[in-house]
N, C-alpha and C positions, 0 to 999 in steps of 0.2 A: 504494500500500500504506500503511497504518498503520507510524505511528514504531515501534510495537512489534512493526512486520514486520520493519521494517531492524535495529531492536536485536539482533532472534534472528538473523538472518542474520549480523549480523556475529559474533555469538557462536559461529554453527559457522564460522563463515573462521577464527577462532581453536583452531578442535579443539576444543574444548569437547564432553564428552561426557555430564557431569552435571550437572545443577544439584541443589545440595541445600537444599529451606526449607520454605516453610509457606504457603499462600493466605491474602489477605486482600482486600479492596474495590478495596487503592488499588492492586495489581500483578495484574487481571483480565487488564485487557488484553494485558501479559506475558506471562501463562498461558494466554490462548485461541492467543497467536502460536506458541507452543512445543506448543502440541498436536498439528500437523502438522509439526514440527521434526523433526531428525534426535537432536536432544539428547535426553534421560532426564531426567524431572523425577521427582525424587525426594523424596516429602511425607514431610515428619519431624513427630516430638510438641513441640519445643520448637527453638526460632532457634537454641540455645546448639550442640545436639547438630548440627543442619545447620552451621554452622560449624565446631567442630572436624571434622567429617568431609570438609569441603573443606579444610581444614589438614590432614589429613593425608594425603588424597589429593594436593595440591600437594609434600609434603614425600618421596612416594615415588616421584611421577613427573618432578619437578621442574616442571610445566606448572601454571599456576594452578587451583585447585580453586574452585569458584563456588558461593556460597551467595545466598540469595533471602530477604526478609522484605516483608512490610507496612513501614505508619510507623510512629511512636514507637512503641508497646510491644514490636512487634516487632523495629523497627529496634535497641533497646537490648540487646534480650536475644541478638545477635548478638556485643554488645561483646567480653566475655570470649575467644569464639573468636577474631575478629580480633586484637585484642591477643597472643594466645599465636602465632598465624600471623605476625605482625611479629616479635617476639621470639623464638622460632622459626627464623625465617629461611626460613618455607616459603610460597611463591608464592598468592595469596588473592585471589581478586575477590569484594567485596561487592556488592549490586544491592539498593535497599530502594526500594519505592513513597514516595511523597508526597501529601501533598493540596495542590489544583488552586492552581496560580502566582496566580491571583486572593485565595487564602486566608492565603498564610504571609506577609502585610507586617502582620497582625491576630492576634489572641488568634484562634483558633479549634481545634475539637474534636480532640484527639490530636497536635497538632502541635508538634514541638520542631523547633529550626534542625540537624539530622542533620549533615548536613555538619558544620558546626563543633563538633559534640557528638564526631565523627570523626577530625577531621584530627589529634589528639594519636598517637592509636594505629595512624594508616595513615600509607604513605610518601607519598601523593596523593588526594584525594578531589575529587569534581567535582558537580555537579548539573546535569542537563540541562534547558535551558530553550529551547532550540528544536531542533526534529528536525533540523537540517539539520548538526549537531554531532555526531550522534552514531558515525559511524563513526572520526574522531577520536578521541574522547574512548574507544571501546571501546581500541582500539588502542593508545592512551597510557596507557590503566589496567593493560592487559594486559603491555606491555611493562615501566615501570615493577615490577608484579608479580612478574616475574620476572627482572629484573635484579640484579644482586650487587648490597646483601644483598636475597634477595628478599624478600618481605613482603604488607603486606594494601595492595590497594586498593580503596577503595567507590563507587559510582556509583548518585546519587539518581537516579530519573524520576519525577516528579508525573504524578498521574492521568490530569490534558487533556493535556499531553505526547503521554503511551503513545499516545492514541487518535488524533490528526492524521493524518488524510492527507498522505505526503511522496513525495520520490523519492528516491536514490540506493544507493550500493553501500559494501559494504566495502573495507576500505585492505587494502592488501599484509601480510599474514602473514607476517615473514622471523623464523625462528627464531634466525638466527646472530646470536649474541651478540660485539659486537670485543672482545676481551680481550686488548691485547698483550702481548708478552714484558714479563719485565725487562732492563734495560739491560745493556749488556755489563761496568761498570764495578762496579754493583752486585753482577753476579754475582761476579764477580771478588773483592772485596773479602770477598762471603762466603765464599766458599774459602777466604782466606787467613784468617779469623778462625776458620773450621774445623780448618784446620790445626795452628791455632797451639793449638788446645782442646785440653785434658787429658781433662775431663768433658763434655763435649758431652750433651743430651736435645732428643729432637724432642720437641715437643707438638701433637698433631696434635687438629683440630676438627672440628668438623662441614661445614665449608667443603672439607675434603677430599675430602668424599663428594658435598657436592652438584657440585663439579667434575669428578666422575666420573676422581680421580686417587687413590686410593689403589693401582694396580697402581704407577705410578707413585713413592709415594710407597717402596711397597715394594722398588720398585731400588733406591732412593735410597739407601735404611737398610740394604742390604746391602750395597752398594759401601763405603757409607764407612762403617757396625757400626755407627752410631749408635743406640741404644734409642728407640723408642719407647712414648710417655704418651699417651694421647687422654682426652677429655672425654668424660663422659656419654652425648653424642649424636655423639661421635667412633668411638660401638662399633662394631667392624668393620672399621677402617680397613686392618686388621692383623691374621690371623687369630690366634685366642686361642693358638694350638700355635705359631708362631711364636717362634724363640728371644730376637729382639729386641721382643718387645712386654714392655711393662712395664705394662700392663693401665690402670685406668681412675683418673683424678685427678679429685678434684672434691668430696669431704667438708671441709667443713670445720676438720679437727682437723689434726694434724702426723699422717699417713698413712703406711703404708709410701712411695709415691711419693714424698711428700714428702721421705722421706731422702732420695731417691735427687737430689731438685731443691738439696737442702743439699750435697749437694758437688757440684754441679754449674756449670762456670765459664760455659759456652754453651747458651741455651737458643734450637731452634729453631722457633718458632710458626707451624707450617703451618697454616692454616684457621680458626686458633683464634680462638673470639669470646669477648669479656671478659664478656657477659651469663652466661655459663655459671660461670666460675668468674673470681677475679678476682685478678688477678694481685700483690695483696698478700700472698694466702697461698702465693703459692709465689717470688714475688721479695721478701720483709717489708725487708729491709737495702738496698733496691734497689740492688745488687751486681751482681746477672749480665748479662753481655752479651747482646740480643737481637736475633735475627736475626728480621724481618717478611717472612711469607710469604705474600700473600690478594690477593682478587681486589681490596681497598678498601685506600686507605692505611690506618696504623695509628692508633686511638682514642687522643686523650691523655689519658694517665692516669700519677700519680706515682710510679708502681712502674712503667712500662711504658713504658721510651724503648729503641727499636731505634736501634744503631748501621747496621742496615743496614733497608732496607723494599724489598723486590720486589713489584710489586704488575701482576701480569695476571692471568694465565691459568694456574691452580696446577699443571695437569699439564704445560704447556708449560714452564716454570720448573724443577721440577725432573726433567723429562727432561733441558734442558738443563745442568741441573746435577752431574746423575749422568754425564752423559760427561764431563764437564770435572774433576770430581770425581777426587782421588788415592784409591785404597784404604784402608779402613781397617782397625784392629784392634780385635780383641775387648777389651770393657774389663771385666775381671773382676768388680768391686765390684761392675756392675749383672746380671751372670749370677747375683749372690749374691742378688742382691736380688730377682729375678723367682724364683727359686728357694725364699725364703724367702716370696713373697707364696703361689705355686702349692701349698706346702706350709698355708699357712694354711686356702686356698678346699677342704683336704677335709675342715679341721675340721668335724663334725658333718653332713656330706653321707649319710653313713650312721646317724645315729642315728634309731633308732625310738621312740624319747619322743612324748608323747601330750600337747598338742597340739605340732603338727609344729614342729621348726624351721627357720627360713627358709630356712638351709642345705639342708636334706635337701629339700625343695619345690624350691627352685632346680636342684638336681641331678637327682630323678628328672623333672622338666620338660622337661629338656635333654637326657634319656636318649628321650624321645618325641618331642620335635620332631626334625625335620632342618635340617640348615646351610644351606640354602635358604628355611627356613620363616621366618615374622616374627611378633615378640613383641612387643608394645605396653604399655607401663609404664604406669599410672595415676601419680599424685602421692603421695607417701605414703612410710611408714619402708619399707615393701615396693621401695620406688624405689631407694635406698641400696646395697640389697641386691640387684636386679639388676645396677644399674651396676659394684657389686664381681665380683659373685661367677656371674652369668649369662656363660657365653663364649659370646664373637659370631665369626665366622667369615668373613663377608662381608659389606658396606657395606650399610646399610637393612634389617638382618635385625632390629634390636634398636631402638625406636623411641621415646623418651624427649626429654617437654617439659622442657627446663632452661633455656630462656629465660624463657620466661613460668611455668613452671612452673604448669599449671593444674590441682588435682582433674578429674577427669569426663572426662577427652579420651579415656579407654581406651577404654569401649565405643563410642561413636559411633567413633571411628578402626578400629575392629579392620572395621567395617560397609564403610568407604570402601579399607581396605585387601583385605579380602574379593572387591568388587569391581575390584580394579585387577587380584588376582593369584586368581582362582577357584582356580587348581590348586593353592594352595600350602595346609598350615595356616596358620592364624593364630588365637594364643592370645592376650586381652587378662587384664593382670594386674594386679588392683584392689584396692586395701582396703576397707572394708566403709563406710566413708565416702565413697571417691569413687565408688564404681559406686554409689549413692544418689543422684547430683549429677544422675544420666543415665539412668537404670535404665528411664525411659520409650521409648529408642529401641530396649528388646527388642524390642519390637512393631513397630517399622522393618525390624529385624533379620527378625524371624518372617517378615511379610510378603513381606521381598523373599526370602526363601529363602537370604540369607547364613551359610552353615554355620563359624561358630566357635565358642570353645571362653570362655568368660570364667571364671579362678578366681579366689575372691574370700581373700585373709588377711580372713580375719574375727577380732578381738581387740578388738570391741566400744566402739571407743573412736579418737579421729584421733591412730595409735600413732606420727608423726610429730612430734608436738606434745608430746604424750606424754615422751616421750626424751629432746627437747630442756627441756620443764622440770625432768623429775628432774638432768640432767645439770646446769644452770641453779641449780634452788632447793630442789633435794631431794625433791620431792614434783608431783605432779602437780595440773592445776585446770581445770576445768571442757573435759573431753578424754574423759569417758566419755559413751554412748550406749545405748540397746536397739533393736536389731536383729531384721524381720521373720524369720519362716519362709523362708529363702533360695529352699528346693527348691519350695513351694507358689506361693513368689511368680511362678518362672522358669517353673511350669506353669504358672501364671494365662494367663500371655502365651502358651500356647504351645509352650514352650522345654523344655527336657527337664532337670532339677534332680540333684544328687546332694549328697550329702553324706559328707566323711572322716571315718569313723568311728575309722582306725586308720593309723600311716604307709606301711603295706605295704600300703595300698589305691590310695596316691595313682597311682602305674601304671598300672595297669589301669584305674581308673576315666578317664584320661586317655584313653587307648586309646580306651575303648567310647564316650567324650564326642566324638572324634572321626569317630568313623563313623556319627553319627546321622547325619539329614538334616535336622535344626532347628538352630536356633543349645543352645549347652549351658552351663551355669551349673554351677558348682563349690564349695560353701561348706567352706572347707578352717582347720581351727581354727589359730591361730599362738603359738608362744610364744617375744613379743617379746620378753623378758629377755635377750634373745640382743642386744638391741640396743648394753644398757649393757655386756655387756662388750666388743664390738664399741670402743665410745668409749674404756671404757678402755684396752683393749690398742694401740689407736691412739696418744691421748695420751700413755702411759706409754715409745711405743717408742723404743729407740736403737738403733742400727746400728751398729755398727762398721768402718769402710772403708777 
């Protein structure tokens, strides 16, 4: 058989069930071997959009997502997506053709050194140069890929490569991951610094979910009343109704949470990754005791020294920590403070002002999806405002870049989410800048018959950026833009268009976007001013405790 018979072979011994890219010269051979493969090749308009759509397929099944390019032009414009899949922390194998091992010692046509253009932004990168490699190197991409923290790995094949006649087979498949406990001593000792806590907060991250421990986590926080804080991409950990959830951290300003971190003597960091928020804004006096809970030791950082670090297997940890664990008490200050944040999120959920505010979009959004369903956040001041004000309900329902934080990953992701879970909604949520970044893979979308729902904040301008300079310098600069015909554009493709005319629409029009049988397009007008007092009321807040 051809090298690029063994490469697809070993690629279904790995489960692989999609590859998402784009043809080119130097990956024929690839693509003629995968034609009779058990895999799904899935031909997209641009690298960038095949990549995030294997990031977020990695990110919701936890198995690596696999995206496919040519060389250099294509191979680059894969960059962005790998990068946010590292930073991320969700499972990525890259695959980019080459030209012929005789070419790249020389200047020749298209040719950049990929690999090393790579390894910044991947955990591992490799180049195949003889077939006899290659079920190795699958395997060490793969697993790497998905080992804590998981991430992007790439794998070059040059042209003559792919095409060699070789022989052999794939390497053993073993999904289990060794993650052991922590130590008996460690455990120990964090009890006793629990104990000894007046103020205690869990901070729980996105590490929680990919551990598949937040039930886990959730005995925890009720044996011992500890509150829980999650990150961003922590939504879910904890369902929104829950008494001890103290909802989501991560704005950069002094935040309701944030009080709640200012009298807080013991903070405990399950999952938590520093890329997301960083722990200057919530330990500034590096004061508080921290307790390290993750599959990795702890990142050094000057605000961030645990007196204690467990480091395996998150749900193993604090299962065994919940039995060993004394009962604890309700701590009032933070039922006041979950109470005051709950009171805040109905601010403006019912106002019918014209154009909408983000409030009231967020609420009747969550009035139509279900707690099972998944929402996909683009980048943008629209992002801010899920993270606060969207309640999540179960781990992977709410799906938000804060690592790499990247514009554009909403529609391609909502494509790759569509296909992992056909049965469920999935609404991706854009601002009128990032669904521009991407807006090519409606036609991905159309074609494969992926039915979701994308609504776009349209406020004419990157309202992100926006906010941050009025907040900044008073005034805004160079953050406005003109924006096509939304509803003309999403039929161009295909796609079925609507537009908010009035805030008693946004309902129903959601409804009937969801029962098409095309993908559907939403231009929903936004009035960001909601942003600046958002900053102010944030910055101006005190607490009392």
């Amino acid at each position: 058989m051809k090298a690029s018979d063994l490469f697809v072979h070993c690629l279904e011994k790995e489960g692989v069930e999609y590859i998402f890219g784009l043809p080119g010269e130097e990956n024929m051979d690839l693509l003629e071997s995968l034609r009779s493969s058990s895999i799904q090749f899935i031909t997209t308009r641009h690298e960038q959009g095949a990549a995030f759509m294997a990031d977020v397929y990695g990110r919701l099944t936890g198995k690596a997502g696999v995206c496919l390019s040519t060389l250099g032009p294509g191979a680059t414009n894969l960059v962005t997506g790998i990068a946010d899949a590292t930073l991320d922390r969700a499972p990525l194998v890259a695959i980019t053709g080459q030209a012929s091992l005789e070419k790249i010692h020389k200047e020749s046509h298209q040719y950049i050194d990929v690999v090393e253009n790579f390894r910044p932004i991947t955990k591992w990168n490799a180049r195949i140069e003889k077939p006899e490699i290659i079920p190795e190197v699958i395997r060490k991409g793969f697993k790497l890929a998905q080992s804590e923290k998981p991430g992007s790995c790439h794998i070059e094949v040059p042209e003559d490569v792919a095409g060699i006649d070789t022989s052999g087979s794939p390497l053993p498949s073993n999904s289990h991951r060794p993650t052991p406990g922590t130590d008996k001593a460690s455990a120990a000792k964090a009890l006793q610094l629990i104990a000894k806590s007046d103020y205690p907060i869990i901070l729980a991250g996105n590490g929680v979910i990919r551990g598949r421990a937040a039930e886990a986590l959730q005995k925890f926080a009720e044996k011992t009343r500890i509150p829980v804080a999650h990150t961003f991409m922590g939504k879910g950990v904890l369902p929104f109704d829950h008494e001890l959830n103290l909802l989501s951290i991560g704005l950069q300003a002094h935040d309701y949470v944030n009080c709640g971190f200012d009298k807080a003597d013991l903070i405990l960091a399950i999952g938590y990754d520093l890329v997301e928020y960083a722990p200057k804004f919530w330990n500034p006096h590096q004061d508080k005791i921290i307790i390290h809970l993750d599959f990795t030791p702890a990142e050094v950082d000057a605000h961030y020294f645990p007196e204690v670090e467990m480091v395996g297997d998150i749900q193993q940890i604090l299962s065994q920590l919940t039995q060993e664990a004394n009962p604890g008490k309700s701590i009032d200050c933070y039922k006041a403070l979950r109470d005051m944040i709950l009171s805040d999120l109905q601010e403006g959920s019912h106002n019918d002002s014209y154009p909408l505010k983000p409030q009231r979009i967020l609420y009747d959004t969550r009035q139509v999806m279900g707690k099972e369903d998944i929402l996909i956040s683009d980048v943008g001041a629209h992002k801010i405002w899920v993270a606060r004000m969207y309640p999540a309900y179960k781990p992977n329902t709410v799906i938000i870049s804060n690592g790499f934080a990247s514009m554009g990953i909403a529609l391609p992701g909502a494509i790759a989410a569509k296909l992992v879970y056909p049965e469920k909604k999935v609404l991706a949520l854009v601002g009128d800048g990032g669904f521009l970044m991407n807006v090519q893979e409606l036609e991905t979308a159309c074609r494969l018959g992926t039915r979701f729902v994308c609504l776009i904040f349209n406020d004419g301008g990157y309202g992100l950026i926006n906010w941050k300079q009025i907040r900044e310098f008073g005034k805004p600069f160079g953050t406005s833009f003109n924006n096509p015909d939304f509803v003309k554009l999403a039929e161009s493709f295909g796609a079925k268009g609507y537009r908010i005319g009035k805030a008693k629409e946004l309902i129903p029009v959601l409804e009937e976007a969801f029962s098409q049988a095309v993908p559907s397009i939403i231009d929903c007008p936004v009035d960001y001013s909601e942003n600046l007092k958002l900053t102010q009321k944030l910055g101006n807040l005190v607490i009392s405790m």
